[in-house]
N, C-alpha and C positions, 0 to 999 in steps of 0.2 A: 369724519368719523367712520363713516359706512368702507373711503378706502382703506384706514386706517384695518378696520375689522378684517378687509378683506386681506391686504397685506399680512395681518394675525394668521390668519385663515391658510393663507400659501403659505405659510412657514410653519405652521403645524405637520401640515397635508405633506412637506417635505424630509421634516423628522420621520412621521410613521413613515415614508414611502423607505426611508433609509433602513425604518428597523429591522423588517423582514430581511434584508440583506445582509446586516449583521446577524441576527438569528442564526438563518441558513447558514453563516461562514462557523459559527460556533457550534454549532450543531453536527454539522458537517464531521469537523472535526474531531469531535465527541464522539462520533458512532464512528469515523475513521479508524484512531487510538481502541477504542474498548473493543473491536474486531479483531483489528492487530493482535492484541494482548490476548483475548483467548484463544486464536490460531495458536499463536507461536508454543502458549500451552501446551492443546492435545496435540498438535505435531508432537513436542516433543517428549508426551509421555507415549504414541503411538512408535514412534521412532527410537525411544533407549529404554524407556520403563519396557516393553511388550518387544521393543528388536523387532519389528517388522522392516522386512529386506528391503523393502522398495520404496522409494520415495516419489519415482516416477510415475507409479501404478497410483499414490495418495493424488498426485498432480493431476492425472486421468481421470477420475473420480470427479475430481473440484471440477473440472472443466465440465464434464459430462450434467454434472446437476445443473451445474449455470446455464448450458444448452438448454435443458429441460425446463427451467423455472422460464426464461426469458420466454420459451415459444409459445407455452401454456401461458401468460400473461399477453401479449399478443394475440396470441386465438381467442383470446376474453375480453379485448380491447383495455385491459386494465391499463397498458404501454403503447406507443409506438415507438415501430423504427421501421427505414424502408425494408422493402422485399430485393431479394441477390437479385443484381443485375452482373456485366463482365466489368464492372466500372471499378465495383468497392473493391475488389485484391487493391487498383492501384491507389485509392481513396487511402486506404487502410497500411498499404507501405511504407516504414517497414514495422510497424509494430508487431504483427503477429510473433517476429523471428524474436523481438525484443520481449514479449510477452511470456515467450514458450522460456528464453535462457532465464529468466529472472524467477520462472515457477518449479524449474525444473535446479539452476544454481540455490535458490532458496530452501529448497527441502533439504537436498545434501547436504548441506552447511549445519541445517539445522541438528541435523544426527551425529557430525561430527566433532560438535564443538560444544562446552560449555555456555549454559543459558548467559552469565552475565557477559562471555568473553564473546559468545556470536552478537549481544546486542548491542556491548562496543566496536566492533570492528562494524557495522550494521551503517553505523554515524556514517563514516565516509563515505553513506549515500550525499550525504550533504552538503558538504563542499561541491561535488561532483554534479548535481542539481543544480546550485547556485552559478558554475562555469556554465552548463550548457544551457540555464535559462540565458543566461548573458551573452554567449554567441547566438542562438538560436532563436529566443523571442526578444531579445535586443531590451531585456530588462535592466535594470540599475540597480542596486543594494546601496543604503546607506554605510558610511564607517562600524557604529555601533554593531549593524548586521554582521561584516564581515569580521568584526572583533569575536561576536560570541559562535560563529562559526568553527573561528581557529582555536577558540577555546574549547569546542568539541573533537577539533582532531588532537589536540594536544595532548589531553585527557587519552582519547582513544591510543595514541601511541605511546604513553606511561603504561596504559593497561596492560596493552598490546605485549608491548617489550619484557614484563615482569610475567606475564603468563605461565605457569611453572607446567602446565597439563597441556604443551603447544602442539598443534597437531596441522602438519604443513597442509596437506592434502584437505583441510576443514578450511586452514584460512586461504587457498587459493578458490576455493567455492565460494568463500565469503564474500571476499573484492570482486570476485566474477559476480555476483547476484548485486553488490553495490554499484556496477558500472549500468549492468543492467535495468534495475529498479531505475535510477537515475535519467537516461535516457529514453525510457518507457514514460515514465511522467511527466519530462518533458513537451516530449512527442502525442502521448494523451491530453494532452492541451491543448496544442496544438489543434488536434485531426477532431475534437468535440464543437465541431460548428454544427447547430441546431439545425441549420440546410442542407445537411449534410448527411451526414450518418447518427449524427445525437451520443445521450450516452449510451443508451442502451445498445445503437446499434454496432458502436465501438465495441461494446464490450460481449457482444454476442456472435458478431462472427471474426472476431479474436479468437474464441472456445472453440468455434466452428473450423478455423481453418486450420489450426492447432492441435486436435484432438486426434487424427489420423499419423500424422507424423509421429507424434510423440506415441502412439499404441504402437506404431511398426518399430520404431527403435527399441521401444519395451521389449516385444516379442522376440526383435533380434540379437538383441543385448542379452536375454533368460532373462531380463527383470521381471516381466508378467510369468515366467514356470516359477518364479523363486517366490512369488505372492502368493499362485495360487497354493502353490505346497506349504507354504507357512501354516504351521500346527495351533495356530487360534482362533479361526472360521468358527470354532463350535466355541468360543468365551464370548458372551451376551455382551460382558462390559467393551471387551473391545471393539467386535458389530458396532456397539451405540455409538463408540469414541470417533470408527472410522468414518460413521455417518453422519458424524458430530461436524469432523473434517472437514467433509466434501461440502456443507450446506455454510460452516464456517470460512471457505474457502471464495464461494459464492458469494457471499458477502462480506470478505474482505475486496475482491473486486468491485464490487459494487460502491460500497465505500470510498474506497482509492479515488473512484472515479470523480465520486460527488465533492469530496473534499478539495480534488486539482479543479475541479468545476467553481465551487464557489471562491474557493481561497485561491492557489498557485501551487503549483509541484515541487516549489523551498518550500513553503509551508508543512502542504504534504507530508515531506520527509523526517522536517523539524516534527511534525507530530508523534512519527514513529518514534523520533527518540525517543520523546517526553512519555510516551507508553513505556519505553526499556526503561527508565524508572522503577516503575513495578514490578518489572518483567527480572530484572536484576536482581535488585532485594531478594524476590522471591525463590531466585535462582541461589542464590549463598543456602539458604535452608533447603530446597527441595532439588532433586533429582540426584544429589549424592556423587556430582562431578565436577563441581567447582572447588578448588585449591587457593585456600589463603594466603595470602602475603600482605606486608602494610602500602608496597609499592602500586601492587596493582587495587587495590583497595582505594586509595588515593585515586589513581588516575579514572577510576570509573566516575569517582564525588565528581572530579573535573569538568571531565564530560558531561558527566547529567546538568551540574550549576550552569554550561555552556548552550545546552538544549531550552533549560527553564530560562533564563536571560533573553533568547530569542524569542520565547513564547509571549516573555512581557512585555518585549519592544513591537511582537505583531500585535496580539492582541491590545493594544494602548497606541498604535499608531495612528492619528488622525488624519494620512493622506492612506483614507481608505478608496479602489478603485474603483467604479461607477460597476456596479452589479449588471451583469449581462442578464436579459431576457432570456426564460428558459423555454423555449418556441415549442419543444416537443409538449409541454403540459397546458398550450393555450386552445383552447376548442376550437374545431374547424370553422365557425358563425363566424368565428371573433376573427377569423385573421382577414388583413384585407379583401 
């Protein structure tokens, strides 16, 4: 009886020890998706609603609060991550260069293109994920996976192709922020060893090493004369929208992070779709620049049915991966 109990006992003790892992992976994902979805929002009412010129100056911003929130939480021991040594540039190779084209390709896109047409062409983050998990972390997809994948590019290319408001110079920033995104997710899996740099510290001297670069191309480009001179400095709503931005931007990074952390960077990506769901719909009625057709209409349903299809074969998967210890949140007493 007593080992009976105990037996009881280890298989309880193993469910809960599971849950919080599944928790986190949903969780994760949930604040990943609902960050997503209001960025890409006031992006795009700061970007066509109000015409503000610069995308890159919005990108500078995000970065600079993500500097600030990360060191002021640090200085308050709320986080760790280590202190610069000459090590992390090569720790961190190459994501910075991957981080800056995918913040800087993303905002251009955004201003260029239709809300439902940028978060269909958006998908062929996902195929693009799913190749370079598969050469790089040497992962496997089952059939089923790679079915609702190509139902997402399928869709995406019906959209694509019936697009009546096309705008060349929007979709080659798009595929350029899909290669990008893609590879950065990847590679932020990769480089998130708790021994390491963690997430925090991925994601802070990412901002860090990034922020310089991208101000001096601003300044040489006229992108930052063309912000500053922009005539809505004194509109309260916009201030709010653009500060809305930058702390929204901060935690889409931060999110990204958690989600390739708990789940995988296909996940990740798949998640974004399943936000352009919303993000679509809402784009047919608001912003006043999407263009009907029954063709493109069709291929968006496609896509989306091809994003939710993945969702239910992750989330209902039962070879869930053994959840990694998250070492930066274990107190110093506790570790060996």
């Amino acid at each position: 009886m007593t080992a009976g109990r105990q037996a009881e006992g280890a298989g309880m003790d193993h469910a809960s020890a599971r849950l919080p892992s599944r928790v986190a992976k949903l969780l994760s994902a949930l604040f990943y998706g609902t960050c997503s979805f209001l960025l890409v929002l006031v992006n795009k009412a700061l970007l066509t609603t109000y015409r503000f010129p610069s995308p890159v100056v919005l990108g500078i911003g995000q970065m600079a609060v993500t500097i600030m929130i990360l060191y002021v939480s640090k200085l308050n021991k709320v986080i760790h991550f280590p202190d610069f040594d000459k090590k992390i540039p090569i720790k961190l190779f190459p994501l910075p260069l991957l981080y800056i084209g995918n913040h800087i390709s993303g905002l251009s896109s955004t201003s260029k293109l239709s809300l439902p047409m940028f978060t269909v062409l958006r998908k062929f983050t996902i195929p693009l994920t799913l190749l370079l998990e598969t050469i790089i972390l040497g992962k496997q997809y089952s059939l089923n996976i790679i079915v609702s994948v190509f139902a997402i590019i399928l869709g995406a290319f019906i959209a694509a192709g019936s697009d009546l408001a096309f705008n060349l110079e929007g979709y080659i920033f798009v595929f350029l922020n899909d290669i990008f995104t893609a590879a950065n997710g990847v590679y932020t899996k990769q480089k998130m060893d708790p021994k390491e740099l963690g997430k925090y510290g991925v994601l802070f001297y990412n901002a860090c090493f990034m922020i310089i670069p991208t101000l001096i191309i601003s300044v040489s480009t006229g992108d930052l004369r063309q912000a500053t001179e922009f005539n809505q400095w004194k509109n309260v709503l916009f201030i709010i929208q653009f500060l809305l931005s930058c702390f929204l931007g901060f935690l889409l990074m931060y999110s990204t992070l958690l989600c390739s952390y708990y789940n995988s960077a296909l996940t990740t990506a798949v998640v974004g779709a399943i936000k352009n769901v919303s993000v679509a719909y809402i784009g047919m009625l608001v912003g006043g620049d999407y263009i009907f057709s029954v063709l493109n209409f069709v291929g968006l349903n496609i896509c989306m049915a091809g994003g939710l299809r993945y969702s239910f074969l992750t989330l209902n998967s039962q070879l869930k991966p053994k959840q990694p210890v998250d070492e930066e949140n274990i107190p110093q007493d506790l570790k060996g």
